[in-house]
N, C-alpha and C positions, 0 to 999 in steps of 0.2 A: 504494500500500500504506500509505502513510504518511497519506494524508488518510483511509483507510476505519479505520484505528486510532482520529486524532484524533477521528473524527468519533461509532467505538463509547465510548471515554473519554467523551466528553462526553452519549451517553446515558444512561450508566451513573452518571453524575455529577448528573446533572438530578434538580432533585428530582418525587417522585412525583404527578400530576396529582391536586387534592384532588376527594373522590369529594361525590358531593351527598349534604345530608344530607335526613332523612324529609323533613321540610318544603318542602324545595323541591323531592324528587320529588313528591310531590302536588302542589303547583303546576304545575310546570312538564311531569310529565309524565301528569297525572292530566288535566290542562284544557289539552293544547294538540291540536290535532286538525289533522292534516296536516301534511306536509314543506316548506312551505315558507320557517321559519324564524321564523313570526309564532305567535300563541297562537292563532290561528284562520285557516285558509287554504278561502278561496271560489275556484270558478274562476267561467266564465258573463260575460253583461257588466256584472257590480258586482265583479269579480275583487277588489276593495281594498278591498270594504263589509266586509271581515271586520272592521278596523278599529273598524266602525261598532257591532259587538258585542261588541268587545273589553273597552271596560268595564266591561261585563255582564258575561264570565267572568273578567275580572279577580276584579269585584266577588264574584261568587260562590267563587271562588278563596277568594278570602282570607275567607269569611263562616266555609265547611267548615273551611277550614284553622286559623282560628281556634277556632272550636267544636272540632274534633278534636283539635286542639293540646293545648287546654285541658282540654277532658275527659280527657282520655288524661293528663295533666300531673297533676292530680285524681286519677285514678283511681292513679296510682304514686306520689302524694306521700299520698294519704288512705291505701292499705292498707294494713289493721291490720298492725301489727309484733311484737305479741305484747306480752302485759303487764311489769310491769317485774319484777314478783317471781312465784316459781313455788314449788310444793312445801312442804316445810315450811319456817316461818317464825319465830324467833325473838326472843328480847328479853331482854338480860342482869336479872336481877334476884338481888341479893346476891351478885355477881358469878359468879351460874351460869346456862346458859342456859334458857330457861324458852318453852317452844311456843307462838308467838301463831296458827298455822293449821296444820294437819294435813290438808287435803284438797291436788288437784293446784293450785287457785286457778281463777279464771279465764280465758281462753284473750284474749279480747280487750279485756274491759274492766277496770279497775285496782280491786283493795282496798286499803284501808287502810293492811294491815300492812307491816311492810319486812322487807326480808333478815335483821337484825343486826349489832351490828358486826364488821366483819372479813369478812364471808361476802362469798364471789361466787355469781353466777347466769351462765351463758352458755347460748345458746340459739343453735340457728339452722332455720328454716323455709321452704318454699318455699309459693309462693300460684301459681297459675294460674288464667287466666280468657278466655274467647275474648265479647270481645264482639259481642252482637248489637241492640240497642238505641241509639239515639240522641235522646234526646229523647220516646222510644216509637217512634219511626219505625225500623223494620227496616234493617239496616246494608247491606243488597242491595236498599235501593227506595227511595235517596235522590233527591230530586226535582231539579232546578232549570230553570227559565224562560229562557234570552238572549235578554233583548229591545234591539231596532234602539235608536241613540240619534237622538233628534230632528233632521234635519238643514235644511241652508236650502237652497232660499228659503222654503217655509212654516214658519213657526214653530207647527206644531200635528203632536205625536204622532200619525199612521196617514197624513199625506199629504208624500209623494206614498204610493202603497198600500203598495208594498214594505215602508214602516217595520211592516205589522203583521205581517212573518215573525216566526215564531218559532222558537229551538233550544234544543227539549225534550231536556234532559240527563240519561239515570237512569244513578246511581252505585251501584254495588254493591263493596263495601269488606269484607274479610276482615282486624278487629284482633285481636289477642293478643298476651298479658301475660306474662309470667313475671318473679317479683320472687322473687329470694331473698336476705332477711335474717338477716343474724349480729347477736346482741342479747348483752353485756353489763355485768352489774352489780353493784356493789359497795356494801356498806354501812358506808358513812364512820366514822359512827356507831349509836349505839342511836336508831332512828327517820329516818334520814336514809338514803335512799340514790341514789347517782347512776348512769345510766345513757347505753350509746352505742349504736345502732340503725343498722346499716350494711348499707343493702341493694344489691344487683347487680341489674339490671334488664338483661330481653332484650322488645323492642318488634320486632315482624312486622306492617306495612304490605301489606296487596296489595288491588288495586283496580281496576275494570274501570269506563269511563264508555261510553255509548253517547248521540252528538249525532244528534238528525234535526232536521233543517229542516221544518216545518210552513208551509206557505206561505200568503199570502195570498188567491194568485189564480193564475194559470196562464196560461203558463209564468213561474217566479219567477226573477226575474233572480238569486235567491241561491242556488249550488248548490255541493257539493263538488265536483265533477268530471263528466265527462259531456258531454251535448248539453244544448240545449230540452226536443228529442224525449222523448232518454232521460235523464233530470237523474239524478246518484248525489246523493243526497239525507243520505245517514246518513254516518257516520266514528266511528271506534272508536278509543280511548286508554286504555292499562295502565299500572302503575306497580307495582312488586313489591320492595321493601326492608325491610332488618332493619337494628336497631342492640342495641350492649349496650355498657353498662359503669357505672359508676356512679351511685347514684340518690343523691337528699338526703339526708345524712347527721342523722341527727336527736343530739342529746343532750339526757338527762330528769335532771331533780333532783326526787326524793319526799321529802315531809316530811312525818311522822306526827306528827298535833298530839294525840292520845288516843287510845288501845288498853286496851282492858277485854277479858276471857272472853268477851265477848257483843260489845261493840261497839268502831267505830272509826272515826274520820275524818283525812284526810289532804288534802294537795295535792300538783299536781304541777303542772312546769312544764318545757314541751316545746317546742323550737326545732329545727326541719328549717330546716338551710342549702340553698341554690341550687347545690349541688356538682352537681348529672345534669345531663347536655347536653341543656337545651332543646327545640338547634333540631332534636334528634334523638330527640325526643317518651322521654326520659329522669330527666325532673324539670320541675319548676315554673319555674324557669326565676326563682326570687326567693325570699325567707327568708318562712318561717312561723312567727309563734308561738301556744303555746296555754297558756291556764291552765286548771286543770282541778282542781275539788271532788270529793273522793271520801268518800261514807259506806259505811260496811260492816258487818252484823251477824252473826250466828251462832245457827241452831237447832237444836241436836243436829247432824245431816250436813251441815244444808241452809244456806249462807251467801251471803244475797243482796248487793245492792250497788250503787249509783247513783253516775254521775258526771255534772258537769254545767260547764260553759265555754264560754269563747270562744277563735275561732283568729280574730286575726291573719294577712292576708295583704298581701305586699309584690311579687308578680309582677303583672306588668301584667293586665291583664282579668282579674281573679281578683275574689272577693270574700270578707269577712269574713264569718264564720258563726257561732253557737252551737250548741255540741254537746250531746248526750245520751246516755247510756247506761244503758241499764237491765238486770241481768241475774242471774243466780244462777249457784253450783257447787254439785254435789251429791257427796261421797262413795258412791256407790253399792257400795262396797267399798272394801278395806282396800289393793287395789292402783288401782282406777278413778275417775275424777271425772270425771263430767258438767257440762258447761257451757253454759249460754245468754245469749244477750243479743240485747237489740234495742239495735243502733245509731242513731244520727238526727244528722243536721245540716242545720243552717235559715238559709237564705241571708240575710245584713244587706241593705237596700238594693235596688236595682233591680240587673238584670243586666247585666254592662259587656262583654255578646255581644250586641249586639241584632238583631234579623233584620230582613232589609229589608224593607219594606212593598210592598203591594200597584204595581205600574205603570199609569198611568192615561193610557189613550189616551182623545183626543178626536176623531179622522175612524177610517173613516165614519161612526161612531157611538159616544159616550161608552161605555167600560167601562175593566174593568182586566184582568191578568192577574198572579196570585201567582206569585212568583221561583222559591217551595220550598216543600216541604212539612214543611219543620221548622218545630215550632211555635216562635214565642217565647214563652217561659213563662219560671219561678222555675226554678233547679236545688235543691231539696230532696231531702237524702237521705233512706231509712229502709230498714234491711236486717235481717236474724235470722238469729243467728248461733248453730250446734248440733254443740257438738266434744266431742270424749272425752278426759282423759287417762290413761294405762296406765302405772303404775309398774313396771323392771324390778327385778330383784334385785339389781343392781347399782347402784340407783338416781336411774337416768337414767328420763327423761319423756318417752316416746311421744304425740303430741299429734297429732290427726285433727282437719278441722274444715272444714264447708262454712256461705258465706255466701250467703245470698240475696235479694237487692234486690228489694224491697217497693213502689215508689215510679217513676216513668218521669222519669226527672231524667237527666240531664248522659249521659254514655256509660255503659250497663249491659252486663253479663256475663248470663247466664242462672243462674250461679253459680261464685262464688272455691272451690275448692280449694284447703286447705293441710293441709301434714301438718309435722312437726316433729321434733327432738330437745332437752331442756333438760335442764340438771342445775345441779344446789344444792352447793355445800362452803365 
């Protein structure tokens, strides 16, 4: 009695077995195909050649995993957060307040003007998006190749023949988003104002791989399971997780260098910290910054407005970009503001994802076979963004707003949905 006490105490005392996070379930259980404890299990008489492909799915492992990481890393540290100032806008002059914009503003990209001094803006939004796109490649027709690695005594890729099996891997992957940010902000002074952007993110992983063995010749001594006769040829691997809780925390300082009736120019200056957990496809996983030029003017309703910068990036495989935004608000009424913009960002440099190349076998005959059917390419964004805002009587901002990606770049959505609440005092 006394040993089945000590022995419940000390379960009850142990601490909890840590659960894996996104990334090592698609590794470990998105590419590992069979029970018997390796990342690839053969039976037949190369029972141990699985080995011999392993750092092929290694490699590809970690090509996906990367790519997906990243993108998906991207995708919850880039979505828009809402602008920094909303609704009306002021600016003390002769010590009374004096209206620098009268429309809702716009939805994602930044004017000019500021808050005022003394005012707050708080805001909070939610974004969803299910993506389907990688690279343009369909998120359920992801390709990859495992090919044999070179073994002795000949030193030539396809002999002895075996080497020219191949394990044709197609991935099919089911990602979504949900980001919701609380936004904000204060006006320090007349023209200056600071802001804080704090989003909760919920990331949904699930994924289905399906391996066949493509043999060279018959019967292949590389088989899952089976006979000669009857080789099982194929093996299936799922992986089905979710994570949430905190994404990059950004903080913005706006500083209006000129404000006129008509026109206006500003900067702004934006740092997302590395606060979302990484390795649980939550944040970038390193600190971002951006600087960011804003002009802005005024025609009767219609108040367009351009921004343009560079972001700084400090996560690993990431890259520096310059941004753009181009868009207008319209007043459409006395309670409604129309908003558009086309976003863009253009990658610095080469990309620090690069995809593997071609494999080149020499017996029985010189060719190659491609790993994947993800291109390597540039990630450049370009998206158009078309939301409403609805003023209540109580003077809170109802804010609708779909984006839609323009461009076959990094991980795409078909479109971000957000809706929102803001308000001004």
């Amino acid at each position: 009695m006394r040993r089945s006490l000590f022995a419940a105490l000390l379960l009850l005392a142990a601490p909890p077995l840590a659960a894996q996070t996104l990334r090592e379930q698609i590794r470990t259980d998105l590419f590992t195909f069979g029970n018997c404890g390796q990342p690839l299990c053969l039976a037949g008489a190369l029972a141990g050649h699985g080995s011999h492909f392993i750092p092929a799915t290694q490699s590809a492992a970690g090509d996906i995993l990367d790519l997906l990481g990243n993108a998906l890393a991207a995708s919850v540290s880039n979505t828009p957060v809402g602008a920094t100032s909303s609704g009306v806008t002021y600016q003390f002059v002769g010590g009374l307040p004096v209206k620098t914009a009268t429309s809702g503003g716009p939805i994602f990209g930044e004017r000019s003007q500021t808050l005022g001094r003394g005012r707050f803006f708080i805001g909070a939004n939610v974004s969803a998006m299910h993506f389907e796109r990688l690279r343009g490649i369909r998120m359920d027709d992801i390709e990859f190749n495992f090919t044999h690695e070179d073994t002795p005594p000949v030193d030539s890729l396809g002999a002895p023949f075996f080497e020219n099996d191949v394990i044709a891997v197609r991935v099919a992957m089911n990602v979504s988003l949900i980001v919701t940010t609380f936004v904000a902000s204060y006006g320090l002074v007349d023209g200056v104002d600071f802001s804080v952007a704090v989003p909760i993110v919920h990331t949904s992983v699930q994924g289905t791989s399906v391996a066949t063995i493509i043999p060279a010749g018959y019967p292949s001594p590389h088989r899952f399971g089976g006979t000669d006769s009857l080789p099982v040829m194929t093996a299936v691997a799922r992986m089905d997780g979710s994570a949430s809780g905190i994404g990059d925390i950004a903080a913005r300082l706006k500083v209006n260098v000129t404000q006129s009736n008509s026109f206006g120019a500003a900067i702004l200056f934006d740092g997302r910290f590395g606060t979302g957990d990484d390795q649980n496809l939550l944040g970038s996983g390193g600190f971002s910054g951006r600087g960011l030029g804003i002009v802005s003017a005024r025609f009767g309703t219609l108040a367009p407005h351009l921004n343009l910068g560079y972001v700084f990036r400090d996560a690993k495989q990431s890259t520096n970009s310059v941004v753009a935004t181009l868009g207008f608000d319209n007043a459409v009424a006395t309670w409604a503001t129309m908003a558009f913009d086309l976003l863009s960002e253009w990658q610095m440099g080469d990309s620090k994802l690069p995809i593997p190349g071609p494999v080149s076998y020499q017996a029985p005959f010189p060719r190659t076979v491609r790993p994947t059917n993800i291109p390597d390419q540039r990630d450049d964004f370009l998206s158009a963004s078309v939301g409403f805002k609805f003023q209540t009587p109580r003077g809170i901002l109802i804010t609708t707003n779909a984006l839609f990606p323009l461009r076959n770049a990094g991980m795409q959505p078909s479109a971000v949905w957000t809706g929102g609440l803001e308000y001004n005092f």
